[in-house]
N, C-alpha and C positions, 0 to 999 in steps of 0.2 A: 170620562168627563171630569170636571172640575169640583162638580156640586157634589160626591157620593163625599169626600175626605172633607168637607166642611158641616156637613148634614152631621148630627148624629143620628142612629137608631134610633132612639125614642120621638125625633122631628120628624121621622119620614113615615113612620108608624102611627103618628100623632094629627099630622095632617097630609095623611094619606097619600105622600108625595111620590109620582112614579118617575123613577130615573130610568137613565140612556137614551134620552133623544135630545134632541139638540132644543126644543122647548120643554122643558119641564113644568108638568100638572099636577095641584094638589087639590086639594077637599072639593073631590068631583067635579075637576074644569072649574072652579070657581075663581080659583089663585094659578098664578104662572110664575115661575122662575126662569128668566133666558142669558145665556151669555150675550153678550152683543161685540161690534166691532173695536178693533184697535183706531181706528179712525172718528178722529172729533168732529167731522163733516155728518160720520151717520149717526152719529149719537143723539145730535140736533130734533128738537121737537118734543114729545112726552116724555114726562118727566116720571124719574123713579120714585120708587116708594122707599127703595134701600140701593146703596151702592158697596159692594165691596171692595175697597182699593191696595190694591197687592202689589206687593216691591216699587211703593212708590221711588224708592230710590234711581231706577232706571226710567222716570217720566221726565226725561230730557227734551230742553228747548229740541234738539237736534232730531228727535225724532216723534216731535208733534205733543210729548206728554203733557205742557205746558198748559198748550192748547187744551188738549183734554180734560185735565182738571175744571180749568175757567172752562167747559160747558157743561162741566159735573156739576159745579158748583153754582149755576145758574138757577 
């Protein structure tokens, strides 16, 4: 997954974050970290606490990143 090269040691240690599934739990089910979809349709609805946006450079009109942004940024 995505989250272990962003985490460090001491964050996963700290708030007792368990990795390899596809929602990740920290400080005893209390907190969730999840990927979610490439699609700005599902994105729609609850809003995050933190967004990480990576190689914005490929969020092309052409395949929707546009989009995605304006519902990030809602």
């Amino acid at each position: 997954t995505l989250f272990p090269s962003i985490l460090s040691k001491r964050a996963i240690e700290e708030y007792r974050i368990d990795l390899g599934k596809e929602i990740i739990y920290a400080d005893k089910g209390r907190a969730r970290i999840e990927a979610v979809t490439s699609s700005p349709r599902a994105v729609e609805g609850g809003r995050p606490t933190a967004v990480n946006l990576g190689e914005t450079h490929h969020w092309l009109e052409s395949n929707q990143g546009h989009e995605m942004a304006a519902v990030i940024e809602r």
